[in-house]
C-alpha positions in Angstrom: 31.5 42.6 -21.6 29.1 44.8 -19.4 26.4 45.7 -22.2 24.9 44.4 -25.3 26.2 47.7 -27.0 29.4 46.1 -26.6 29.0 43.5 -29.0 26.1 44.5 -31.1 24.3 41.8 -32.8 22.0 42.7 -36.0 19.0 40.8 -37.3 19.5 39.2 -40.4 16.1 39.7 -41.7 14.5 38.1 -45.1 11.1 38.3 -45.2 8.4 38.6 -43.0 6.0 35.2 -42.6 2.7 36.2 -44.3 0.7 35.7 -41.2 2.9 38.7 -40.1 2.3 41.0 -43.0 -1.4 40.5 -42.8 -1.4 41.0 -39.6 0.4 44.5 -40.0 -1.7 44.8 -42.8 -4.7 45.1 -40.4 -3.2 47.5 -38.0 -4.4 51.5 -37.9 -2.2 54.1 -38.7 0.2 54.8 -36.1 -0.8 57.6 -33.6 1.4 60.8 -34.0 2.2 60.8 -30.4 2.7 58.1 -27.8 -0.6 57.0 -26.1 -1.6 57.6 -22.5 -1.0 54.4 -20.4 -4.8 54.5 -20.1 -5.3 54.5 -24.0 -2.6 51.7 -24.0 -4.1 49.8 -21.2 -7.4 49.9 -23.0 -6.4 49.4 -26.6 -4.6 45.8 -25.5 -7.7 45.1 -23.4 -9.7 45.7 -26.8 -7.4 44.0 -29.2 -7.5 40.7 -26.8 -10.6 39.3 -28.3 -8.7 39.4 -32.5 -5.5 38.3 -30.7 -6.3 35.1 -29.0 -8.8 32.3 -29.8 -11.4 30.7 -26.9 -9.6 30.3 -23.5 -8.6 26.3 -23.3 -9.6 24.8 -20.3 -7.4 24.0 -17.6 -7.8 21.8 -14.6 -8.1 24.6 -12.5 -7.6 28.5 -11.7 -7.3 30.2 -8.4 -6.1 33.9 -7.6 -4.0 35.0 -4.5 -2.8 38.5 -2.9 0.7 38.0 -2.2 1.9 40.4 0.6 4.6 42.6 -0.9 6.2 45.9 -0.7 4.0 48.4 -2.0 0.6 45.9 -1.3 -1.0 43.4 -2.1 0.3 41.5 -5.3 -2.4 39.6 -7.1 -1.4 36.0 -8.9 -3.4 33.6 -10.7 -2.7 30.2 -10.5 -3.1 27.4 -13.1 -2.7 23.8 -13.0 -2.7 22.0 -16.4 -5.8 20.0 -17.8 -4.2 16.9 -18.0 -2.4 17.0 -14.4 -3.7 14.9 -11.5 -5.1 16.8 -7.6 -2.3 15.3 -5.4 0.8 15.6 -8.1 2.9 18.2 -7.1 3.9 19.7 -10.3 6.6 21.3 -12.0 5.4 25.6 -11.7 6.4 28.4 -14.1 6.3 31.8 -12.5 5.0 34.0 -15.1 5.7 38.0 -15.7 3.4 39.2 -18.8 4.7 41.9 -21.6 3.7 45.2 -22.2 6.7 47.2 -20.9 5.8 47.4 -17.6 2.9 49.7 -18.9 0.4 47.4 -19.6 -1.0 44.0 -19.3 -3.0 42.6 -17.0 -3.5 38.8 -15.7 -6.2 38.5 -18.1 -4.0 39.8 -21.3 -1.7 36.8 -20.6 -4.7 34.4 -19.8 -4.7 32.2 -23.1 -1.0 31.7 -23.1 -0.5 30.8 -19.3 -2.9 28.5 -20.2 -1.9 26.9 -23.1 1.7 26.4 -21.3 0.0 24.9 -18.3 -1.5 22.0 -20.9 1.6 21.7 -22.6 3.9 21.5 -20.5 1.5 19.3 -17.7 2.6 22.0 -15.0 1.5 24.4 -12.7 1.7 28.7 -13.9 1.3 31.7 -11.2 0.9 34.4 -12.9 1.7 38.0 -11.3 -0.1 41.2 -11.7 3.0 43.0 -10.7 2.6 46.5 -10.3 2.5 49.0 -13.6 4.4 51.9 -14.7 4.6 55.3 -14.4 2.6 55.0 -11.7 4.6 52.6 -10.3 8.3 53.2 -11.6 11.5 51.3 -11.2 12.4 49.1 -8.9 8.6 48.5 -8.0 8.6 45.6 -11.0 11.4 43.9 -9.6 10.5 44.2 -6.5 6.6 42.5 -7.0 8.6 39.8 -9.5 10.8 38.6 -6.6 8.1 38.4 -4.2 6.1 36.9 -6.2 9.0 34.0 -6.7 9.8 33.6 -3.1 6.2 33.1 -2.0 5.5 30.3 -5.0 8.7 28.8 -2.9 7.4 29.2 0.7 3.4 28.2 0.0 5.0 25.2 -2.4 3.0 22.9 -0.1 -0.3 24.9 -0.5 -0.2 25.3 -4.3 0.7 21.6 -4.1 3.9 22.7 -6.5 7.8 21.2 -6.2 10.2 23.5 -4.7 13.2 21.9 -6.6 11.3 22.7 -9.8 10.2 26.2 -9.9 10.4 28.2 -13.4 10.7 31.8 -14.2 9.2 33.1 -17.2 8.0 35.9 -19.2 7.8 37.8 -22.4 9.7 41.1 -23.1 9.3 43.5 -20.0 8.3 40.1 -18.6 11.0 38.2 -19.9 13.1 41.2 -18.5 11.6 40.9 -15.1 12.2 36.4 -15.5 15.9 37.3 -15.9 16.4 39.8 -13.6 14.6 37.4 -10.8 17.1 34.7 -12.1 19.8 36.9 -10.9 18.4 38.3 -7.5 17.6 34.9 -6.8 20.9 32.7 -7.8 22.3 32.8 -3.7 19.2 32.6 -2.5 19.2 29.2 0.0 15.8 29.5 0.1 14.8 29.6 -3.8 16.7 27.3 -6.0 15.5 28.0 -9.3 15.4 25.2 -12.6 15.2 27.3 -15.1 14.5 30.5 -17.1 12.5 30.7 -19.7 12.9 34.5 -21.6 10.9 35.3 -24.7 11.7 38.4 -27.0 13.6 39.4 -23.5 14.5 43.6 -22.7 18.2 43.2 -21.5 19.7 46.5 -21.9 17.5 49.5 -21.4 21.0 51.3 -22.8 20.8 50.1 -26.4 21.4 51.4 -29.7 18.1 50.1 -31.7 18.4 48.7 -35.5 17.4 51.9 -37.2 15.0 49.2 -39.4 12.3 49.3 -36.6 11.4 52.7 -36.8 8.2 51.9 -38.5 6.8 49.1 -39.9 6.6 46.5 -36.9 4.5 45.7 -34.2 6.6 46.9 -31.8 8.5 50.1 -32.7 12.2 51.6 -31.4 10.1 55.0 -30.7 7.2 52.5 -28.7 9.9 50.9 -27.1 11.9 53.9 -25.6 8.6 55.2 -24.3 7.9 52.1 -22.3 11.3 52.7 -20.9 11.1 56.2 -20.1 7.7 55.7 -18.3 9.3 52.6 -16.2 13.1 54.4 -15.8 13.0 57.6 -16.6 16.1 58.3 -14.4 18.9 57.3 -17.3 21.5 57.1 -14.5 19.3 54.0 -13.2 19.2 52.7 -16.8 22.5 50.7 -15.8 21.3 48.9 -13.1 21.3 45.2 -13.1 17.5 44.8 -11.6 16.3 46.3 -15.1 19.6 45.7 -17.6 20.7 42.3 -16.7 23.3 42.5 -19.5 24.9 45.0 -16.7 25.4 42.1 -14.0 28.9 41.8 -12.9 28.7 38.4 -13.6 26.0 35.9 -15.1 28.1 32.4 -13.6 25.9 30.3 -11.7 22.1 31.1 -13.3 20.3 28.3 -14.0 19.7 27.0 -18.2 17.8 29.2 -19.8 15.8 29.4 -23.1 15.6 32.4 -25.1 13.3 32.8 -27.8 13.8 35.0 -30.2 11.3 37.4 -33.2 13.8 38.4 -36.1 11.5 41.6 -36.7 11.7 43.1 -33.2 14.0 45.8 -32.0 14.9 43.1 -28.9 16.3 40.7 -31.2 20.0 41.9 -30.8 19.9 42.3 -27.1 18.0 39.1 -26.8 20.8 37.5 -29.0 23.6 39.4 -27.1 22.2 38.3 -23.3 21.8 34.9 -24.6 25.6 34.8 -25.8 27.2 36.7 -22.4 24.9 34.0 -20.5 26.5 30.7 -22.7 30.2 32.4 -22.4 29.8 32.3 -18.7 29.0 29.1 -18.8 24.8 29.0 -18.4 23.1 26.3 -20.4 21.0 27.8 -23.1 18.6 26.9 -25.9 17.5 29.8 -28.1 14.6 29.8 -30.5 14.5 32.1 -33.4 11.7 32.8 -35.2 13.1 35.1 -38.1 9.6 36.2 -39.8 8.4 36.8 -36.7 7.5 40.1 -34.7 7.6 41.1 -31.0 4.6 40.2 -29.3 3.3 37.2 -31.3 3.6 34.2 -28.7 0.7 35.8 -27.1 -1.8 36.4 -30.6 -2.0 32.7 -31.3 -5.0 33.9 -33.1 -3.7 35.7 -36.1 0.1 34.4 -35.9 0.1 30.7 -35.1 3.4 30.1 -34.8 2.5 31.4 -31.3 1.5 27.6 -30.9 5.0 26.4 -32.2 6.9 28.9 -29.5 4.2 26.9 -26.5 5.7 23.7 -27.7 9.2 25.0 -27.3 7.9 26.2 -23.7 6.7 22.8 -22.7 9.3 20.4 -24.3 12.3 22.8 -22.6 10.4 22.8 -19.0 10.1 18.7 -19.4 13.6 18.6 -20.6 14.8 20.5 -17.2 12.0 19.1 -14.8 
């Protein structure tokens, strides 16, 4: 099996939680066209403050520029309140959502956080560079810089080399798997685990008709994101954006998937999460059936953002 539109997997929705209705129940009407990525860019910046509660505090927060291939890469770096100055911790790379359109390091700030606390680790977050202004492969490319130079500064960030995480949430999530595969025969990088929420694994796939409307994040929103970061369809089948397309998945390291039943990324997240157990990766997934896309990071009006951090930290102290 080379894509999830081989063996299609379909929601099996009941009803929405009601924290989910009310929250659609708050939205405006949807614009009649897609927005600019400036209007997008600026419409999550506004929405942050309904999304997320007060930032927790953490033990501390630095920023770094990262030297990569089109610049400097900036990453902000967390260590958990509850973690000690000379314990080199456990470290989740993080890649936020917005389909490599949007997002920001502050956009993610809150939930970096709360998995820092959780988990009692390190996060480095990356402000990878954004589409359409930057299109495929410059994603990937910032993602696995990003990931190598967490490895090669380990002794600086005062972070375990033999227990580095990759992470993310939907074109994040994407960007987490994708770095799982550029990195699996890398001597240099060994990897613990992945850790993929509401994941994009096939930029090829045939969306449940049921998401036209009525979701937070729409089939029509979802194949604009794509055309802005791959509007070459050839590319579309590459592995570095549609890691259902790998050759092979053998030899990733475990992985948790976690899963909104009202998302148009629940079937591929379901499919990539199959392919990856039939080639023999360890994986946990995590549905959350009245769930939509995007809520793990508005704790604020869907709280069961809170149960998903749990998952987070519990699977990274299972595996580190």
């Amino acid at each position: 099996m080379t894509a999830a539109t081989a063996a299609p997997f379909r929601a099996s929705l009941g009803d929405m939680d009601p924290e989910s209705s009310a929250y659609m129940a708050l939205q405006p009407p949807p614009p009649t066209t897609p927005p600019t990525p400036e209007m997008a860019r600026e419409g999550m910046r506004r929405a942050r403050p309904f999304n997320q509660p007060d930032l927790p505090h953490v033990a501390m927060t630095r920023e770094y520029s990262v030297p990569g291939k089109g610049g400097s890469i900036q990453v902000r770096y967390y260590r958990g309140v509850r973690t000690f100055p000379d314990e080199a911790l456990p470290v989740q790379v993080y890649f936020h959502g917005g389909g490599w359109v949007i997002g920001d390091l502050d956009s993610h700030d809150w939930l970096c956080r709360a998995v820092a606390n959780a988990a009692n680790c390190a996060v480095v977050s990356v402000d990878y560079r954004l589409a359409p202004e930057h299109r495929f492969p410059a994603a990937f490319d910032d993602a696995v810089t990003a990931t190598q130079w967490v490895a090669a500064n380990a002794g600086m960030l005062n972070v375990d080399p033999a227990r580095i995480f990759v992470g993310g949430d939907s074109a994040g999530g994407n960007l987490a798997a994708v770095v799982a595969l550029a990195l699996r025969d890398d001597a240099k990088v060994k990897l613990r685990a992945q850790i993929l929420t509401y994941p994009i694994a096939d930029l090829t796939f045939a969306y449940d008709e049921r998401f036209e409307k009525g979701v937070a994040l729409t089939n029509g929103g979802m194949r604009d994101f794509i055309g802005k970061y791959v509007p070459d369809v050839a590319q579309r089948r590459d592995w570095r954006c549609s890691p259902l397309f790998a050759q092979s998945l053998k030899g990733l390291p475990p992985a948790l998937v976690i899963l909104a039943g009202f998302d148009p990324l629940y079937d591929e997240g379901e499919a990539y999460a199959a392919r990856l157990q039939s080639e023999g990766v360890a994986v946990t997934v995590k549905r959350f059936p009245g769930q939509m896309h995007g809520f793990v990071s508005r704790p604020k009006l869907l709280p069961k953002s809170l149960d998903a951090v749990a998952d987070i930290a519990a699977f990274m102290e299972a595996h580190g």
